[in-house]
Residue frames as a rotation matrix with the C-alpha (Angstrom) as fourth column:
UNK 1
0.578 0.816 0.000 0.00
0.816 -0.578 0.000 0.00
0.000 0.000 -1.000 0.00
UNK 2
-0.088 -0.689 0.720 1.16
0.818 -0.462 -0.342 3.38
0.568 0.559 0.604 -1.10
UNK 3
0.045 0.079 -0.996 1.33
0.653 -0.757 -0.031 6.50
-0.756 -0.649 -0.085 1.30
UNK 4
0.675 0.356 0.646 -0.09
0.601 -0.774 -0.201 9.95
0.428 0.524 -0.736 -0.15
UNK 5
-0.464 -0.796 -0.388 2.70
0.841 -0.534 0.089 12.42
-0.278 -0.285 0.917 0.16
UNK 6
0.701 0.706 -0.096 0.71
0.713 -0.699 0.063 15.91
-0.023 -0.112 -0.993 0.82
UNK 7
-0.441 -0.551 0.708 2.29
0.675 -0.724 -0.143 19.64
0.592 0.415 0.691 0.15
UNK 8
0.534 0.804 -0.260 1.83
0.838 -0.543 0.041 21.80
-0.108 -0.240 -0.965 2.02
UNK 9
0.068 -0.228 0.971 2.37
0.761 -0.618 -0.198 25.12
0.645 0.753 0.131 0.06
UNK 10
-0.282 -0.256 -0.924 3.73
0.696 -0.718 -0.013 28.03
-0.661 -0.647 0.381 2.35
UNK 11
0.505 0.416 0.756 1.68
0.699 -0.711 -0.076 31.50
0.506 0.567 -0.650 1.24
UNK 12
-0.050 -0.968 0.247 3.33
0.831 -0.177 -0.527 34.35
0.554 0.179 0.813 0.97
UNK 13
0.505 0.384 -0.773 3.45
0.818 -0.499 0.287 36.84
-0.275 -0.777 -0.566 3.53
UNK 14
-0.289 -0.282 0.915 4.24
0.435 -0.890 -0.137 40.79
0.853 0.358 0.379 3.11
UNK 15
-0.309 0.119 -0.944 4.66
0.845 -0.421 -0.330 43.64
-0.437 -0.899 0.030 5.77
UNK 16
-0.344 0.172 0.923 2.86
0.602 -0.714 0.357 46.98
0.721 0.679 0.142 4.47
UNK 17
-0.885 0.300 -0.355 1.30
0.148 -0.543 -0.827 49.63
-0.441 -0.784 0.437 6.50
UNK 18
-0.292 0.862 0.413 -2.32
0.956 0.277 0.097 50.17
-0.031 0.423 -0.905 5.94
UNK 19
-0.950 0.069 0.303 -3.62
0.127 -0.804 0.580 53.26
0.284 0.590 0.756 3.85
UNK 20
-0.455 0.853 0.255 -7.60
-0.787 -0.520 0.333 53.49
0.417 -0.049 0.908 4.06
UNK 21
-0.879 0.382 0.285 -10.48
-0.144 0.357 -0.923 51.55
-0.454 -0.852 -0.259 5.75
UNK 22
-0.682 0.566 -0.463 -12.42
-0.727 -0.454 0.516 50.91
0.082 0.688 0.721 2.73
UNK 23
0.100 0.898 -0.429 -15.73
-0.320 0.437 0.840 48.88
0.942 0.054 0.331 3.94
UNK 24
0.773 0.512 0.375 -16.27
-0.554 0.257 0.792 46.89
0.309 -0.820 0.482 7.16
UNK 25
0.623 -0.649 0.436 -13.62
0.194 0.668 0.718 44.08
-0.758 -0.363 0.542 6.96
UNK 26
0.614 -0.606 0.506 -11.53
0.724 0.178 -0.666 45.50
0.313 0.775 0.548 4.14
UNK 27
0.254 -0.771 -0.584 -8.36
0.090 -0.583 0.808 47.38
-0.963 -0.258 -0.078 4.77
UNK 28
0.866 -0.498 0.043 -6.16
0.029 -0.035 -0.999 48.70
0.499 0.866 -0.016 1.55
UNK 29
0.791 -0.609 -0.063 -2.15
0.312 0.313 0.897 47.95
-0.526 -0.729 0.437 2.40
UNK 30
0.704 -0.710 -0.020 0.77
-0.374 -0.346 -0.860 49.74
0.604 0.613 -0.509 0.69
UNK 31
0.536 -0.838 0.103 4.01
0.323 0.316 0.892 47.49
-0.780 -0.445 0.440 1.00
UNK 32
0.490 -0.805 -0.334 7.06
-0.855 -0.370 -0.363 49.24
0.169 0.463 -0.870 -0.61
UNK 33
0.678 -0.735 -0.017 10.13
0.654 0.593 0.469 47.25
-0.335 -0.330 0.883 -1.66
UNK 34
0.406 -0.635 -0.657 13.16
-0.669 -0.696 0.260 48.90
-0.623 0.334 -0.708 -2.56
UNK 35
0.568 -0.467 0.677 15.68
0.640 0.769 -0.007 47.29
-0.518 0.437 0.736 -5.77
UNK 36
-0.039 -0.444 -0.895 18.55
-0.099 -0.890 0.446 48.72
-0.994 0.106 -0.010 -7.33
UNK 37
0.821 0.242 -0.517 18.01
-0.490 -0.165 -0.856 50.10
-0.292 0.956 -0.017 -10.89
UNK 38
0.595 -0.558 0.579 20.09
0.566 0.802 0.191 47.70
-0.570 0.214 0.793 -13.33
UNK 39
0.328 -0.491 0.807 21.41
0.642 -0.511 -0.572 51.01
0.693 0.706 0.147 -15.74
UNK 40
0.307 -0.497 0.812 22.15
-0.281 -0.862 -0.422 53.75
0.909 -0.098 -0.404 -13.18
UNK 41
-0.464 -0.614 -0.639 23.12
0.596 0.317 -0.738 51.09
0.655 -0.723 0.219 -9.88
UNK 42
-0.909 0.215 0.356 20.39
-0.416 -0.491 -0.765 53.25
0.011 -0.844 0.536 -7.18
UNK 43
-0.903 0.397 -0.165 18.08
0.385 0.576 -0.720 52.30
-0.191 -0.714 -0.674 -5.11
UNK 44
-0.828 0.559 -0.045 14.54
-0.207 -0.229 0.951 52.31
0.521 0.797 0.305 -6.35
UNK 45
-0.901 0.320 0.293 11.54
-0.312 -0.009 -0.950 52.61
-0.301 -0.948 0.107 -4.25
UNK 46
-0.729 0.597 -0.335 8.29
-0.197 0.285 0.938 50.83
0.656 0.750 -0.090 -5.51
UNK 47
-0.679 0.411 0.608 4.93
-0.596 0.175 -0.784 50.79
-0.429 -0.895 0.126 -3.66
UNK 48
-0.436 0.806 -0.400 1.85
-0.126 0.386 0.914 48.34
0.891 0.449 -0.066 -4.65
UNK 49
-0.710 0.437 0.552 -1.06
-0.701 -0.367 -0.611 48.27
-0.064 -0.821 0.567 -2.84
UNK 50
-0.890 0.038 -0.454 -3.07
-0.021 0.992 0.125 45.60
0.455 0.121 -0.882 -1.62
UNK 51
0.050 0.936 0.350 -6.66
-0.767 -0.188 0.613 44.99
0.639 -0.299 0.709 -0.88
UNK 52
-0.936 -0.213 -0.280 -6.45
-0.010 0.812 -0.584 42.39
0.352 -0.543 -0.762 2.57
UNK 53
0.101 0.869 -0.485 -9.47
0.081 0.478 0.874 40.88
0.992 -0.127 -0.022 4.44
UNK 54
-0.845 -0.326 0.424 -9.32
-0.340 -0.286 -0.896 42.43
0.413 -0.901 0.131 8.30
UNK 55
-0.455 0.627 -0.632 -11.96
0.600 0.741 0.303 39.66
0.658 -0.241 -0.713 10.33
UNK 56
-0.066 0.060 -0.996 -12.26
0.986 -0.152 -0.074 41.58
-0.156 -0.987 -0.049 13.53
UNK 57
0.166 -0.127 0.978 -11.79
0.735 -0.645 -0.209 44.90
0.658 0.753 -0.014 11.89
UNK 58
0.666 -0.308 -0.679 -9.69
0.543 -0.424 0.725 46.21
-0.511 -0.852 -0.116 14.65
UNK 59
-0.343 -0.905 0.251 -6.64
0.933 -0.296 0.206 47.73
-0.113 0.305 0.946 12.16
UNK 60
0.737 0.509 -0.444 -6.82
0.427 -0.860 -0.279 51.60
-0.524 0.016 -0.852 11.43
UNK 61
0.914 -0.345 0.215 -4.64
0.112 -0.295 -0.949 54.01
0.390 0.891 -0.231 9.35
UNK 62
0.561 -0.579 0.591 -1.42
-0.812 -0.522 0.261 53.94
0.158 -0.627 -0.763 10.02
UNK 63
0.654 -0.207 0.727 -1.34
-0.332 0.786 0.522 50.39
-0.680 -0.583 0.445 11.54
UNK 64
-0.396 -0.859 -0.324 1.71
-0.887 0.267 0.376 48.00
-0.237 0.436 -0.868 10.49
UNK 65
0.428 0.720 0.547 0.75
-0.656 0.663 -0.360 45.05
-0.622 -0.204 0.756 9.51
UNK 66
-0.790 -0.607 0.080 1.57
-0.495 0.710 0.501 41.57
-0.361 0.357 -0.862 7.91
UNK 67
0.373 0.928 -0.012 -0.76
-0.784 0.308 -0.538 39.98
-0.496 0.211 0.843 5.49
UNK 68
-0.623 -0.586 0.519 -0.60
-0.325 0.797 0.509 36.64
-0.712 0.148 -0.686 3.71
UNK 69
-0.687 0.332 -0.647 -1.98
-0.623 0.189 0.759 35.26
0.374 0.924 0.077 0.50
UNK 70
-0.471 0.802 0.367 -5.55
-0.211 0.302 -0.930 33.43
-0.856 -0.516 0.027 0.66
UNK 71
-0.344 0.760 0.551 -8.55
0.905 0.113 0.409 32.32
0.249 0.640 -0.727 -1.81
UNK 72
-0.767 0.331 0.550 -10.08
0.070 -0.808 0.584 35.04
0.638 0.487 0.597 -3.58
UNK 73
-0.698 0.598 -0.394 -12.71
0.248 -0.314 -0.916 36.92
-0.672 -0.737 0.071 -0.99
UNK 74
0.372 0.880 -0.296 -13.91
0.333 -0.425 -0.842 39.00
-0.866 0.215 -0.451 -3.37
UNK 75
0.923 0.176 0.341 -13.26
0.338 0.049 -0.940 40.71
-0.182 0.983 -0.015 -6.49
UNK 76
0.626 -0.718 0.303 -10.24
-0.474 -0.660 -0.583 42.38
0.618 0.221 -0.754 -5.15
UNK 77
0.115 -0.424 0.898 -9.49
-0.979 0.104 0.175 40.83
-0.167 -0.900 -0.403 -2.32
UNK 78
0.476 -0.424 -0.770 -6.82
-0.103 0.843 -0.528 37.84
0.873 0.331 0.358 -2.02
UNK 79
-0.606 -0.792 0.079 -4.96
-0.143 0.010 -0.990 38.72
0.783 -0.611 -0.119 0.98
UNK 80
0.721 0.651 -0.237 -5.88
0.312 0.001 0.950 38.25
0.619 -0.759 -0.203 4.73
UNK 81
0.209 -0.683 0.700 -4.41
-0.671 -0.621 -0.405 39.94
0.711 -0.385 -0.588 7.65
UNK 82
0.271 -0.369 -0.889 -2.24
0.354 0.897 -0.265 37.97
0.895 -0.243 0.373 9.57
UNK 83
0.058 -0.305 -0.950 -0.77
0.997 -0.039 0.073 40.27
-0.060 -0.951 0.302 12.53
UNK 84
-0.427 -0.186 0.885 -0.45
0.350 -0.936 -0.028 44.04
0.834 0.297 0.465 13.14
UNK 85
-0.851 -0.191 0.490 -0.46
-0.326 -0.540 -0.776 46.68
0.413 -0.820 0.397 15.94
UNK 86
-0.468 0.633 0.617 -3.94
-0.725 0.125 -0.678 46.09
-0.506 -0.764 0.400 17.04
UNK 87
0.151 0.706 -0.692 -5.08
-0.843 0.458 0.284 43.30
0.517 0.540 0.664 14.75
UNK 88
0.285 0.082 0.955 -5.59
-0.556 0.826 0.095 39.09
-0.781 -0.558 0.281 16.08
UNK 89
-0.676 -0.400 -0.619 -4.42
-0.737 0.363 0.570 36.84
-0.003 0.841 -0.540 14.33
């Protein structure tokens, strides 16, 4: 008899700080990375902003936070918040 060898797929997590409070449980998250430019060799600052899924909707503007990758809430939402100044995991 053969054993089932399961994956179990680590989702990716991002730290961002959180920009607006746009609905009940929805948070928007701006995480910046930095990379240096490949022609002039400086440091490049890039934000992207994320739509995350806040259960408890305890986070406010400002807050740090750590979100992690998830099945599709909603039309935007993909992320879910994972930790952050006043959020639960």
């Amino acid at each position: 008899m053969e054993q089932e060898t399961t994956i179990i797929r680590r989702k990716r997590q991002v730290a961002g700080t959180v920009t607006s409070v746009s609905g009940e449980k929805s948070i928007v998250v701006a995480v910046s990375r930095k990379y240096e430019h490949a022609k002039f060799h400086k440091f490049v600052t890039r934000v992207t902003k994320y739509m995350a899924h806040d259960e408890h909707s305890k986070c406010a503007v400002g807050d740090a936070v750590i979100i992690e990758e998830c099945r599709p809430l909603s039309a935007r939402k993909r992320w879910r918040v994972v930790a952050g100044a006043k959020a639960e995991a």
